[in-house]
C-alpha positions in Angstrom: 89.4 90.0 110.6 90.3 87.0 109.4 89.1 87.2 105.9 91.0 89.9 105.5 94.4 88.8 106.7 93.7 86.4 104.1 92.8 88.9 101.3 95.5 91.0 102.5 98.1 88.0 102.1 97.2 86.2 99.3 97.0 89.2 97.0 100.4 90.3 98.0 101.4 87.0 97.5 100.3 87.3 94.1 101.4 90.5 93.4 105.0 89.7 94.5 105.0 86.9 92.4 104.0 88.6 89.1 106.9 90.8 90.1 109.4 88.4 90.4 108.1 86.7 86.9 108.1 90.0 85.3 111.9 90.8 86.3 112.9 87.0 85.3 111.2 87.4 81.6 113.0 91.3 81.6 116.4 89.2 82.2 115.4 86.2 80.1 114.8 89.1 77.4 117.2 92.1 77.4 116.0 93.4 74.0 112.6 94.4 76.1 114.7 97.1 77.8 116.7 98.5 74.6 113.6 98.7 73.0 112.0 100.4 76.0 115.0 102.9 76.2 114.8 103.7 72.4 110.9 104.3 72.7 111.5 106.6 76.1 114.0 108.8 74.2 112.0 108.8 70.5 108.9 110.3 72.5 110.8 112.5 74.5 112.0 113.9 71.0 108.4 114.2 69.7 107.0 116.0 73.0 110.3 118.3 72.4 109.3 118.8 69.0 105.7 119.3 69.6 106.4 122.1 72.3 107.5 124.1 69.4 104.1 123.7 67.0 101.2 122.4 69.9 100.2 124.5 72.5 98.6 122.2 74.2 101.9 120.4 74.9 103.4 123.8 76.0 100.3 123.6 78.7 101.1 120.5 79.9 104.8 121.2 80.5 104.1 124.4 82.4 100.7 122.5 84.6 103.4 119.9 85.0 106.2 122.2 86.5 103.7 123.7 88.8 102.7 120.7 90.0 106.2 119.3 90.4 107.0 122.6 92.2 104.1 122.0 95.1 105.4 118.2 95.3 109.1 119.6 95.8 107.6 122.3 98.7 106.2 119.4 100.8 109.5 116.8 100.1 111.8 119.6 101.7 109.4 120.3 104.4 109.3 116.7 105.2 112.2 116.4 106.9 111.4 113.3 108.7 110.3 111.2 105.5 111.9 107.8 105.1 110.5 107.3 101.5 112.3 107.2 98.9 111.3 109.6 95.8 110.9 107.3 93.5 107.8 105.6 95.8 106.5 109.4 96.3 106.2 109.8 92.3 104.5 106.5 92.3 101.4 107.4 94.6 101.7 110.3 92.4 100.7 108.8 89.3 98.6 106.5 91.4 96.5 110.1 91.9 96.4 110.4 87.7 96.0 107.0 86.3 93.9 105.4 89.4 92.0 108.3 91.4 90.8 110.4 88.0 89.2 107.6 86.4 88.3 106.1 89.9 85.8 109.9 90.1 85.5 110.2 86.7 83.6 106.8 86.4 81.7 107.0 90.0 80.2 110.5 88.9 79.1 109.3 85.3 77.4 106.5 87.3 75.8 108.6 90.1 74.5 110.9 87.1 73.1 107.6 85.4 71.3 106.3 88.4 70.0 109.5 89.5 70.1 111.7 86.1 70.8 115.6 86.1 74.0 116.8 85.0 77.3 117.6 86.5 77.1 121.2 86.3 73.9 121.0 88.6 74.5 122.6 92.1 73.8 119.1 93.7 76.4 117.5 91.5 79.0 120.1 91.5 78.8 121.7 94.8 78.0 118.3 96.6 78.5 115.0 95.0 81.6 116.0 93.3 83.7 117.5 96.5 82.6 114.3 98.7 83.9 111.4 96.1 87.2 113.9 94.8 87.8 114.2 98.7 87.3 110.1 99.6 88.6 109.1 96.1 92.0 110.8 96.1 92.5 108.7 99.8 92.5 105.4 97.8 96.2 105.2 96.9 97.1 105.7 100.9 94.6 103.3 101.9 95.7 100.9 99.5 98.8 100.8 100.6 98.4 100.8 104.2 96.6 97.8 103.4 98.9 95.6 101.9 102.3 97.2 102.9 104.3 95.5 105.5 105.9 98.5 106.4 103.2 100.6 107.1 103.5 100.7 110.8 107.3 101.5 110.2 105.9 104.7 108.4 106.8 108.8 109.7 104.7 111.0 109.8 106.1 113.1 107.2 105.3 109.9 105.2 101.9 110.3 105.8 102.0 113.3 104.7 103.9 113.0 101.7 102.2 110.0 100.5 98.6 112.1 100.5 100.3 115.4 99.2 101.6 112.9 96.0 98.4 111.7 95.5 97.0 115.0 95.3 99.4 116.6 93.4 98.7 113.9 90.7 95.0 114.9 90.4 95.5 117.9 91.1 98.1 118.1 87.7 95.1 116.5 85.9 92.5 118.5 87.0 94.2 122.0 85.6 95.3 120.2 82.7 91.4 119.7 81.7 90.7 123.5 82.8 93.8 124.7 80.7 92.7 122.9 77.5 88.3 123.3 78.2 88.9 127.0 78.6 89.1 128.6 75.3 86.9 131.7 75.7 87.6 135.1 74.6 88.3 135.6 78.7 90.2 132.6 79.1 92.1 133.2 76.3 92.9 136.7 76.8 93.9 137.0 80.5 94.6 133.4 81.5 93.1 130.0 81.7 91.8 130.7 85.3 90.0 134.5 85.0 86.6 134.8 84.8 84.6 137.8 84.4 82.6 138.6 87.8 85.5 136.5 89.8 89.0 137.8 88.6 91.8 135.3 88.7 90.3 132.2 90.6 93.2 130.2 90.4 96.4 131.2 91.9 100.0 129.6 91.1 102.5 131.5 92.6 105.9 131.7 92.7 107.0 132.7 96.1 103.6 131.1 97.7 103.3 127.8 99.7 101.3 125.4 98.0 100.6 127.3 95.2 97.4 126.2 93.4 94.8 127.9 95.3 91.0 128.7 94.2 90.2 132.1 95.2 88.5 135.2 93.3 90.6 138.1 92.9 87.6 140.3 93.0 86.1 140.8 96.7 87.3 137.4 97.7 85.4 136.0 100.9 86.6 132.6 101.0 89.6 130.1 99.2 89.8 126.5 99.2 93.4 125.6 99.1 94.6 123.3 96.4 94.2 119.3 96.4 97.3 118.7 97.7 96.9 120.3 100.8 93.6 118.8 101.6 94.9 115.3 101.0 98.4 116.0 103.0 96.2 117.1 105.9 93.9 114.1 105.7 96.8 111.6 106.1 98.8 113.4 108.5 95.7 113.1 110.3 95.5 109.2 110.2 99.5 108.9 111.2 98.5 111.0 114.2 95.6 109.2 114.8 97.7 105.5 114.7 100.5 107.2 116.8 97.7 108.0 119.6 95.3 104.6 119.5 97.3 103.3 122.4 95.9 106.1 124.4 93.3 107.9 122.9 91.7 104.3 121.5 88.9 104.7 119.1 88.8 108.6 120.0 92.3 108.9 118.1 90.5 108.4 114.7 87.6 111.4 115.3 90.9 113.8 114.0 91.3 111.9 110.4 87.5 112.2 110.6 87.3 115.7 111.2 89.9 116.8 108.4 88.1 114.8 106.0 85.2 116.7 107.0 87.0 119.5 107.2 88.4 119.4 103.6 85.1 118.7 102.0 83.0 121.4 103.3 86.1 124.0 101.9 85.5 122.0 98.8 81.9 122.2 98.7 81.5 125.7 99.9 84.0 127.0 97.2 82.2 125.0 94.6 78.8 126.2 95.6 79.3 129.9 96.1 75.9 131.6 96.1 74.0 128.7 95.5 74.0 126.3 98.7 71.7 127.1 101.8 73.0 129.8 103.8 74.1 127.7 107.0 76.5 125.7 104.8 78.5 129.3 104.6 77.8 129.6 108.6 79.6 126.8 109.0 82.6 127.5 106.6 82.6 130.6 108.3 82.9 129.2 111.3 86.3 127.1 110.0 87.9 130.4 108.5 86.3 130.5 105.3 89.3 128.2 103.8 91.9 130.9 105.1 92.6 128.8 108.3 92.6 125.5 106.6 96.9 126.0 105.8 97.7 127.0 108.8 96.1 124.1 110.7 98.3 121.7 108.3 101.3 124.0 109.1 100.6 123.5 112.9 99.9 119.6 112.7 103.0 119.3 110.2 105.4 120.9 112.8 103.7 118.9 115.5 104.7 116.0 113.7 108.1 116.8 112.7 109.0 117.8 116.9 107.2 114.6 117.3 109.0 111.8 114.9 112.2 113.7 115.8 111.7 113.6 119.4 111.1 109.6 118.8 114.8 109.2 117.1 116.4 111.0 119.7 115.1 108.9 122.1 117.4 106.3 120.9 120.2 108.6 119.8 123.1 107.0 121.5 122.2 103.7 119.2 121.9 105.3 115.9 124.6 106.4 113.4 125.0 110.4 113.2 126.7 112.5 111.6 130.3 113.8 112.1 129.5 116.7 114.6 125.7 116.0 115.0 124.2 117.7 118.1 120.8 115.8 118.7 119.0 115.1 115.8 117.0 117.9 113.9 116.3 118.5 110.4 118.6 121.9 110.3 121.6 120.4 110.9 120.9 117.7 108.1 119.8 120.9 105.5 123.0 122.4 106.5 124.7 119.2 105.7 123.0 119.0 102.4 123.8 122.0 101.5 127.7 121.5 102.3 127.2 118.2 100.2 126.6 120.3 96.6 130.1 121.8 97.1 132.3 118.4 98.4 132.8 115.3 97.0 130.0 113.0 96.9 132.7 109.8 98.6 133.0 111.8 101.0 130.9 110.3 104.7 129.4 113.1 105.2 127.6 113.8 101.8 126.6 109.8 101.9 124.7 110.4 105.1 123.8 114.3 104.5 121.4 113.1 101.3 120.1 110.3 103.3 118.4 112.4 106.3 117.5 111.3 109.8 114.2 109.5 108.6 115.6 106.4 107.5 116.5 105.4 110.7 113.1 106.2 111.9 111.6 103.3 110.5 113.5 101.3 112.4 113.0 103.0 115.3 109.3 102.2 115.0 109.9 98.9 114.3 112.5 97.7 116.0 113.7 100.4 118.5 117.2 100.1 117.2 119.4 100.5 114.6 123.2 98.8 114.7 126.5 100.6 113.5 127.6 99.0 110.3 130.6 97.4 110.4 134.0 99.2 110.1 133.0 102.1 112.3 131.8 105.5 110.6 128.4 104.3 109.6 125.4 106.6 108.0 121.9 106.4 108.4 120.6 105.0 104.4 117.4 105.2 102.8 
């Protein structure tokens, strides 16, 4: 335990001092940032350019507007969040530059030690689900690890910090699948139809969590899309660390069992037809994949009555807004919503973008939150 205190320390020692370095050499050097903002804008006029003669750039803006589209669904049903969205995009690039070549490289190893190839049914339908699954957990875990807020964390934190990560593979993933696929199928009814399966991938408009995996032809089982898998997993750990008082070690057989969970959808999905027949027993036994959302759904809104429940606890010492009953994430959507027609100095819109999560991190911490000064204060985040 020791040890890694001091591994735990030390490298965030080290880390926080490259940062401070690299924002002293940024000041010592302004021209670094010009240069940066003249770069940022000349390849956003290539990739504007390029959507007009590539298609592959076309395909990445319309995988990436999918992608951002799931990321938005679980940032407005995460009413309880206190992270900022700038750290939410972070964990997900995190799940495109750190998880995909995390995979990418284990597989390629696993496949030298032990030969075969990846479209083998032990590779694809078994090796591949239980390293994408453990894999895209490594930005959460990281940062559990050397965050000092962790324990300050909501639940909807949890959750949005998995959901990020798996959005960002998720984007990568479909971007590989959009480019590989250039049959005469693939190229004639979409990027995801095949010709015994139908449409296999599913991005819908007016779905939740679009990004499904299911066959459009006699379909007996779906596997929902990474970002759901991921969101469930962590949700399950924040439960898991809100209970360890009471439940003790017991509390962590939930995170257990969604990991589990999320890799036999994968594997079953993968390995359709070709795994042993009580592998199916078993999915069956989950709902095939089709129960696998709603579970989320339940634990989500558990989680929400439950971090919500915690702030009003403590109501009376905690700014609210103007005309706030006890807190609960309608009245702060309603507020939101009055904020896109007001002025934005006006209280209310200051504390109506803010939401009631910010002050739950210092309810976890602290138990309190003081008034600033001058009277009509606003929960910040």
């Amino acid at each position: 335990m020791n040890a890694l205190w001091t591994l735990r320390t030390r490298v965030r020692d080290h880390l926080e001092a490259f940062y401070r370095n690299y924002k002293a050499w940024l000041a010592k050097y302004p021209f670094i940032r010009v240069a940066y903002t003249i770069f940022s804008w000349l390849s956003l006029a290539v990739f504007v350019v390029s959507l007009l003669f590539m298609r592959e750039s076309r395909t990445l803006l319309v995988q990436y507007l999918w992608s951002f589209y799931v990321l938005l669904q679980f940032w407005f049903l995460c009413r309880s969040k206190t992270l900022p969205w700038k750290q939410v995009v972070l964990f997900v690039l995190a799940g495109i530059f750190v998880v995909i070549p995390i995979t990418t490289l284990t597989l390629q190893a696993f496949h030298s030690v032990f030969g075969g190839r990846t479209s083998d049914t032990w590779s694809n339908a078994v090796v591949t689900p239980i390293f994408e699954e453990l894999w895209k957990l490594l930005p959460f875990a990281v940062f559990l690890f050397f965050s000092r807020r962790a324990s300050a964390l909501s639940l909807s934190d949890f959750t949005l910090i998995g959901a990020a990560a798996g959005v960002g593979f998720q984007l990568m993933e479909e971007l590989a699948r959009r480019w590989l696929n250039s049959g005469i199928i693939g190229r004639t009814f979409g990027y995801s139809t095949t010709m015994l399966g139908g449409e296999t991938i599913h991005w819908d408009l007016f779905a939740l969590f679009p990004g499904r995996f299911e066959e459009s032809f006699f379909p007996t089982m779906m596997s929902v899309g990474h970002p759901v898998h991921t969101a469930m997993i962590t949700l399950a750990c924040g439960i898991a660390y809100r209970l360890r008082a009471r439940w003790a070690r017991w509390a962590y057989l939930l995170p257990a069992l969604m990991l589990l969970w999320s890799i036999l959808d994968h594997a079953a999905y993968n390995g359709q037809g070709r795994l042993p027949h009580w592998v199916f027993v078993i999915h069956g036994w989950t709902g095939s994949g089709y129960k696998t959302r709603p579970v989320f759904l339940i634990l989500l809104a558990a989680s929400l009555f439950a971090d919500y429940r915690a702030l009003n606890r403590i109501r009376e010492r905690l700014p609210a807004l103007p005309g706030e009953p006890p807190l609960n994430p309608f009245t702060e959507l309603w507020n939101i919503t009055r904020a896109l027609f007001q002025d934005r100095g006006d209280s209310v819109i200051g504390s109506a973008f803010t939401g009631s999560g910010a002050s739950l991190a210092s309810t976890c911490c602290t138990g309190m939150r003081k008034r600033p000064a001058g009277g009509s204060g606003f929960r910040r985040r």
